[in-house]
C-alpha positions, 0 to 999 in steps of 0.5 A: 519496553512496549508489549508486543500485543500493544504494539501490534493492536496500534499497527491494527488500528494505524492500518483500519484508519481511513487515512491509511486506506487512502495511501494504500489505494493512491499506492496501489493505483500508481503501482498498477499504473506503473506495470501497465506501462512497463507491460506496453514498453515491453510489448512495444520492443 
Protein backbone atom coordinates (compact mmCIF):
# COMPACT_ATOMS: atom_id res chain seq x y z
CA UNK A 1 0.00 0.00 0.00
CA UNK A 2 1.46 3.49 -1.20
CA UNK A 3 1.05 6.45 1.27
CA UNK A 4 -1.15 8.82 0.23
CA UNK A 5 1.31 11.58 0.99
CA UNK A 6 3.87 9.78 -1.69
CA UNK A 7 1.13 9.57 -3.97
CA UNK A 8 0.02 13.09 -3.99
CA UNK A 9 3.84 14.42 -3.88
CA UNK A 10 4.22 12.19 -7.44
CA UNK A 11 0.77 14.02 -8.82
CA UNK A 12 2.80 17.10 -7.60
CA UNK A 13 5.73 16.63 -9.29
CA UNK A 14 3.88 14.77 -12.52
CA UNK A 15 1.74 18.29 -12.70
CA UNK A 16 5.08 20.85 -12.38
CA UNK A 17 6.79 18.88 -15.22
CA UNK A 18 7.11 20.75 -18.29
CA UNK A 19 5.91 18.23 -20.27
CA UNK A 20 2.63 18.19 -18.43
CA UNK A 21 2.31 22.35 -18.82
CA UNK A 22 2.57 21.70 -22.39
CA UNK A 23 -0.66 19.41 -22.81
CA UNK A 24 -2.41 21.39 -20.36
CA UNK A 25 -1.72 24.75 -22.82
CA UNK A 26 -2.26 22.61 -26.11
CA UNK A 27 -5.57 21.47 -23.88
CA UNK A 28 -6.72 24.44 -23.16
CA UNK A 29 -6.14 26.30 -26.29
CA UNK A 30 -8.19 23.92 -28.17
CA UNK A 31 -10.99 23.96 -25.48
CA UNK A 32 -10.82 27.97 -25.98
CA UNK A 33 -10.65 27.31 -29.78
CA UNK A 34 -13.72 25.04 -29.23
CA UNK A 35 -16.25 27.61 -27.22
CA UNK A 36 -15.34 30.50 -29.81
CA UNK A 37 -16.70 28.37 -32.35
CA UNK A 38 -19.63 27.06 -30.63
CA UNK A 39 -19.94 30.89 -29.50
CA UNK A 40 -20.05 32.07 -33.49
CA UNK A 41 -22.33 28.94 -34.25
CA UNK A 42 -24.62 29.92 -32.07
CA UNK A 43 -24.63 33.82 -32.89
CA UNK A 44 -24.91 32.95 -36.22
CA UNK A 45 -28.52 30.82 -35.95
Amino acid sequence: MVPSSIFSHRILSAINSPHYQRVASFVSNVYAKAISAHKTAISSS
